[in-house]
C-alpha positions in Angstrom: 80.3 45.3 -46.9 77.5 42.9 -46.3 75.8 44.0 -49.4 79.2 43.6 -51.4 79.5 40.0 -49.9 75.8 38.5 -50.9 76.4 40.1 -54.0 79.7 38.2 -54.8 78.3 34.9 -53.1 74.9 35.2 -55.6 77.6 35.6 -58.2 79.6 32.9 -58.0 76.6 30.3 -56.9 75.7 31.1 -60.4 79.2 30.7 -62.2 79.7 27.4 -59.9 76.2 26.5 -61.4 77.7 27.2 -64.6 80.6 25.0 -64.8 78.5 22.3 -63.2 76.1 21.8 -66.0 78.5 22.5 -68.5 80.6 19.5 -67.4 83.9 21.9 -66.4 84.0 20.8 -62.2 83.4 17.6 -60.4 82.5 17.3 -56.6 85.7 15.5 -55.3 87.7 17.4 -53.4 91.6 16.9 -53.6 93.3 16.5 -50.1 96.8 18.2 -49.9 99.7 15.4 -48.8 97.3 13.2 -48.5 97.2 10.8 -51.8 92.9 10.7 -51.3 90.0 12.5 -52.3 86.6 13.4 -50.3 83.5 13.2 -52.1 81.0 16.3 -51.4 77.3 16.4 -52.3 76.8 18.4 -55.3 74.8 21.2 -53.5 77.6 21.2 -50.9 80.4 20.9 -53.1 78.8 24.2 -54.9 78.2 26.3 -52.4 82.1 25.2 -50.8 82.9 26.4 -54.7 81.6 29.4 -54.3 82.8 30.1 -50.6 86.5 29.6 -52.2 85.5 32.2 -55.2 84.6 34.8 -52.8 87.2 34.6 -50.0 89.7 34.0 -52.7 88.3 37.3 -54.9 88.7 39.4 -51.7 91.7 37.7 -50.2 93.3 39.5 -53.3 91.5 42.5 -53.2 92.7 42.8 -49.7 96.5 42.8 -50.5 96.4 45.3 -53.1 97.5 48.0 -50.3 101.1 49.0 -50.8 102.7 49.2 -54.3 104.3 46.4 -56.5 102.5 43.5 -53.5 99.6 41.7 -54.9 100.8 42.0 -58.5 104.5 40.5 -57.1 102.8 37.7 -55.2 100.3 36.9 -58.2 103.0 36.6 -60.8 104.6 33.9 -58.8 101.1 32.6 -58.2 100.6 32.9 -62.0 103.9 30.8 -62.4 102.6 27.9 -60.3 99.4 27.7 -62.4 101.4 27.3 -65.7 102.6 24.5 -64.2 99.9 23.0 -62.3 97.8 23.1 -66.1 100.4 21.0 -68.0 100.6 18.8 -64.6 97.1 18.3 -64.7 96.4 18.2 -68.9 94.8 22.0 -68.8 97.2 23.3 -71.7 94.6 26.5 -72.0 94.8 27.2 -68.8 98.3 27.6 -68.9 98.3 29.9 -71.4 95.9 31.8 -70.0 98.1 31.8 -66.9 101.3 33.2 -68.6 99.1 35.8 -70.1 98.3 36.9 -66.8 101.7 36.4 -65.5 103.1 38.7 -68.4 100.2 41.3 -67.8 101.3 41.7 -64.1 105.3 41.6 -64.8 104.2 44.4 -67.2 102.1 46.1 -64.8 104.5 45.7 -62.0 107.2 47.9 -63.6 104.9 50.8 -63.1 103.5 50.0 -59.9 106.9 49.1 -58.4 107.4 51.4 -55.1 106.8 54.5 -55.9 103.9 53.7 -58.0 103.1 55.1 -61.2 100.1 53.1 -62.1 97.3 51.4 -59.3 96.0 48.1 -60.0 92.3 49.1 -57.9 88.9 46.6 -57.3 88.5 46.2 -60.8 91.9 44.5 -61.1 92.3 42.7 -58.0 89.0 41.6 -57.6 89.5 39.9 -61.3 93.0 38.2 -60.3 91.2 36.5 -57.6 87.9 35.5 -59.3 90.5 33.9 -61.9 92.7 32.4 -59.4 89.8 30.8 -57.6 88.4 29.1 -60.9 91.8 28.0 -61.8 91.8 26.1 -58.3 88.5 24.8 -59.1 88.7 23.6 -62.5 92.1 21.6 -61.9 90.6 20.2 -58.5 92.8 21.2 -56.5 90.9 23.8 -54.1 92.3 22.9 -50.4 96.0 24.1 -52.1 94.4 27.4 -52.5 95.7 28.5 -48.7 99.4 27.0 -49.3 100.0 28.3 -53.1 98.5 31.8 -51.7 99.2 31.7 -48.2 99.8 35.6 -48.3 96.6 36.4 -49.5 94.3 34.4 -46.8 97.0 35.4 -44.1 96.2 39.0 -45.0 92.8 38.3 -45.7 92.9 36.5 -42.0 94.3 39.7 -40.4 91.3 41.6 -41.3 88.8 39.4 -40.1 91.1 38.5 -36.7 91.4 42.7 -36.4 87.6 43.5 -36.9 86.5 40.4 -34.5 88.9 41.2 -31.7 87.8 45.0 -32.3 84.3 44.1 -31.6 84.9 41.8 -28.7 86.6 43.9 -27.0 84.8 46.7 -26.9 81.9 45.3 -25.9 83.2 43.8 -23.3 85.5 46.7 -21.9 83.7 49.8 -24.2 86.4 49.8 -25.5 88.1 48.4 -28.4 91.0 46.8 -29.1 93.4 45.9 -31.8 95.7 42.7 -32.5 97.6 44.9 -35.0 98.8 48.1 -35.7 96.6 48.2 -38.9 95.2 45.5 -41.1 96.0 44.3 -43.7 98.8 42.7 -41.9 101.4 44.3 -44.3 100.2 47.7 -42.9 101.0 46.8 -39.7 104.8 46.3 -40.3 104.9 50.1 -41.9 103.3 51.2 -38.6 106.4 49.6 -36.3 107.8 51.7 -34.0 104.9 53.5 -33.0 104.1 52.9 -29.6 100.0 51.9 -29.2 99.5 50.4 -26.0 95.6 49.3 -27.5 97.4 47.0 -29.8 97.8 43.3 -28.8 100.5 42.5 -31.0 104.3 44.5 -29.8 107.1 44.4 -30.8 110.3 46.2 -30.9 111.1 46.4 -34.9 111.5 50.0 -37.0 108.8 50.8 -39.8 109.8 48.4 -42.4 109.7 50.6 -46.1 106.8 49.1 -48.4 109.4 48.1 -50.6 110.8 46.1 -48.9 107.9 44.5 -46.9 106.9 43.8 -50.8 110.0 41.5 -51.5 109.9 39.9 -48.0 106.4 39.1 -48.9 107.5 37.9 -52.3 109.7 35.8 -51.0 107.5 34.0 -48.7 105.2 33.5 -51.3 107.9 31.8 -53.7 108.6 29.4 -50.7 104.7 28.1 -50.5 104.4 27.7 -54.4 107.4 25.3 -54.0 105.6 23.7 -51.3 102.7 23.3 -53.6 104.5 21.9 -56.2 105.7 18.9 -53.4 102.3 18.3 -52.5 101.5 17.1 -56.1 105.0 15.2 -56.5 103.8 13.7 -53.3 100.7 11.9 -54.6 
């Protein structure tokens, strides 16, 4: 894993360097519901760049776990960035979005629960390095954890379920969990087995992936409309 990381991170230093010297990014940074915007140093501003690339190419990754998910919640993310490019006067980047959004609508009719077709590394990892430059060439970085809230909760619940694992056992020897399993969307199929390791109880039934998918969906619908308010606001 730590390999895979400094791998990524070396990877998109250089494709932040990139668009630097070929005039594509800037170093302000765009403050959601806030009308301001925070001036980095370019070395800082880079390396923040690149941070976002990697947690945002993983944060994907992460949610391709149960069918029809990250390619449901991408589509809608897809959606917001056709807009956000004719907001913000990036008319290719729009149509490379509804590309995208048309290759996952297509690809979700096979990988709908059950799945007949998996999307893998090569695909999510790809959605999220394209995502993550989307966010950066348009400025708008910080509305990265709004527009795709799902993916850096679930990304979140992996890092919360490792650290509290680590913690805890070596402080007791033995460790613990905050979920059932993580990803998060794991740990609603897992409901109503009893664990008495895991932090986080509660009474519910095992929810079907299908319908933790359109839950999820749904959620993520809600915070691209929320995005869209945070432009309207400045």
């Amino acid at each position: 894993a730590a390999q895979k990381f400094l791998l990524q991170l070396a990877a998109a230093i250089v494709f932040v360097v990139l668009l630097r010297y070929t005039g594509h990014i800037s170093n302000d940074l765009y403050i959601p519901f806030f009308n301001a915007t925070f001036y980095l140093p370019w070395v800082v501003y880079m390396v923040f760049a690149a941070f976002v690339m990697v947690g945002t190419v993983n944060a994907v990754n992460l949610t391709d776990g149960i069918d029809g998910l990250c390619s449901s919640v991408t589509a809608t993310v897809a959606i917001a960035f056709i807009y956000f490019g004719m907001y913000c006067g990036y008319t290719g980047m729009s149509i490379l979005a509804a590309a995208i959004l048309g290759g996952v609508l297509g690809f979700l009719c096979w990988n709908w629960n059950p799945a007949k077709t998996f999307m893998g590394d090569t695909g999510s990892l790809t959605l999220g390095g394209i995502i993550a430059v989307f966010s950066i060439l348009i400025r708008k970085e910080l509305l990265i954890p709004i527009l795709c809230g799902i993916f850096l909760v679930e990304n979140l619940s992996v890092i919360l379920q490792t650290a509290y694992f680590k913690y805890t056992r070596h402080k007791t020897g033995t460790g613990r969990r905050i979920f059932k399993m993580a990803p998060l969307h794991h740990h609603f199929q897992k409901q109503g087995t009893g664990d008495k390791g895991v932090l986080w109880q509660h009474p519910f039934n095992a929810i079907p992936e299908s319908k933790i998918t359109v839950r999820f969906w749904i959620i993520g619908i809600f915070l691209a409309i929320l995005t869209f308010i945070t432009l309207k606001i400045r």
